[in-house]
N, C-alpha and C positions, 0 to 999 in steps of 0.2 A: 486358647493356647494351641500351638502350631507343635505337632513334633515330626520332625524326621529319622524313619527307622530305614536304618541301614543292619544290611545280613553280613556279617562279617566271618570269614573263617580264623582258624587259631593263628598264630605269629608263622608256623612252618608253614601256611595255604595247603595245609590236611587237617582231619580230622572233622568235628562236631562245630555246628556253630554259636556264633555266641547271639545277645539282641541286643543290640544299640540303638538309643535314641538320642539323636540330637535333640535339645532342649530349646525350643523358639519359642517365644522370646524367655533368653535368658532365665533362671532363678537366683535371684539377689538375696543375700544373707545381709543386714542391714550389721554395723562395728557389731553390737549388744549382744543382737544376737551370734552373727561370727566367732565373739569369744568364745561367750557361752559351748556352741559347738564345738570348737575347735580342743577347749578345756576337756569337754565329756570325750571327745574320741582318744587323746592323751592319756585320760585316766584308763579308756577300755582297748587301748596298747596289745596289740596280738605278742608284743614282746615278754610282757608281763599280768600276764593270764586272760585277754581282750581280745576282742575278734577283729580289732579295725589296724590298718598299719597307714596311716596319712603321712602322704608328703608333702610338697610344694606345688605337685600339680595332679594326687590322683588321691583319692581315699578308698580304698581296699576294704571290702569284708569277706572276711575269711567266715568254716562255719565252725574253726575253734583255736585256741591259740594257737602261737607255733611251738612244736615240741620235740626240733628237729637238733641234734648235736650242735653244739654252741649254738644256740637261739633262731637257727632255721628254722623255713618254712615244715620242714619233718611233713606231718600226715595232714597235714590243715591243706583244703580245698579251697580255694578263692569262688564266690559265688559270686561276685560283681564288683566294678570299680565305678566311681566316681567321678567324671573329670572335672578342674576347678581350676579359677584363676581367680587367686589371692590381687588385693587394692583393685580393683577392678566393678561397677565403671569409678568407683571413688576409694581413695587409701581406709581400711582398715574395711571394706568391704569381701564379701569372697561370691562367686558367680562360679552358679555349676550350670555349664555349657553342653554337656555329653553324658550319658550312663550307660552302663553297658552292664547285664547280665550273662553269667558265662552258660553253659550246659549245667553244668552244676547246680547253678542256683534257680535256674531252670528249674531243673528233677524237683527241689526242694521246694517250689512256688512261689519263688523271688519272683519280684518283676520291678520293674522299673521306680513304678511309686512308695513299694514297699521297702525296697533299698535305700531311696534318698528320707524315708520318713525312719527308718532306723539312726540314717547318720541327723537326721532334722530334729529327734525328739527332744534335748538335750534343750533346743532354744525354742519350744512349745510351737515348734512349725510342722507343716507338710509339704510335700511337692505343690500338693494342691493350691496349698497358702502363702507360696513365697510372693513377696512384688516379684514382677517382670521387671526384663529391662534387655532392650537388641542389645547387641555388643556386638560391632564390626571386626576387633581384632582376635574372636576367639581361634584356633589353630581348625581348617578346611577338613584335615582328618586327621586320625589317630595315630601318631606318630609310633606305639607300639604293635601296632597291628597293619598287614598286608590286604591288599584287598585284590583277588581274582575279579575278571572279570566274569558275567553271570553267576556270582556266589549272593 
C-alpha cells in the first residue's frame, strides 16, 4: 500500500500543522460491512454523548462530546477527520481516500491507522485490513483546507 502524506497547515495558512495521508490504493468498506460502521458511528454521535460527528463526505473524531450551548462543538477538540465517498467504486459501498490527523490528535497519539481503526472497529476491520481499490474520481485536495506553498 502506497500513501501520500502531505503537510498541510490550518484553513487561515497560520498556525500548527495538521498529517494527512492520501490513502493509495483506496480503502473499501464492502455494503455489510459499511452499515455496520456507519450504524456504530450514529450510535457514538458527538451530538448525543459520542466522539464521532459523520457526514456525507468526512467522519470527524472529536476527543469528547459536544457540550457547547445548543449542541455545539463547546470545548470538544477535533483530533482528526476521515475523508469518504459513500457508493463508491460500487452503490452501498463507502472508500476512505484521505485522513488527516490535526495537532491535537497529534499531542494525544493519534495517527492515521489508529483513527480509521477507531471508526473501522464496529465492522471487525483495520486500515490495515480493508480490500484496496484505485479510485480515479476521488477529490485532488482537500476542499476544507489551503495549502502554502513549502508548508
Amino acid at each position: 500500500m502506497h500513501r501520500d502524506v502531505e503537510t498541510m497547515t490550518d484553513t487561515a495558512d497560520i498556525g500548527p500543522k495538521d498529517r494527512v495521508e492520501v490513502i493509495r490504493p483506496a480503502a473499501v468498506l464492502e455494503s455489510r460491512v459499511a452499515t455496520l460502521v456507519l450504524a456504530a458511528l450514529r450510535r457514538d454521535d458527538v451530538s448525543s454523548g459520542g466522539v464521532w460527528n459523520a457526514s456525507a463526505s468526512v467522519w470527524q473524531r472529536y476527543d469528547r462530546p459536544w457540550d457547547g450551548p445548543g449542541g455545539t462543538r463547546g470545548e470538544a477538540k477535533l483530533l482528526g477527520t476521515v475523508a469518504v465517498m459513500y457508493d463508491t467504486p460500487v452503490r452501498n459501498e463507502v472508500t476512505i481516500y484521505r485522513v488527516t490527523v490535526t495537532p491535537a490528535g497529534l499531542d494525544l497519539g493519534w495517527t492515521v491507522d489508529s483513527l480509521c481503526d477507531d471508526a473501522l472497529a464496529a465492522g471487525g476491520l483495520t486500515l490495515a485490513s480493508c480490500p484496496r481499490a484505485e479510485i480515479s474520481n476521488a477529490p485532488k485536495a482537500d476542499p476544507f483546507k489551503s495549502q502554502r506553498s513549502g508548508a
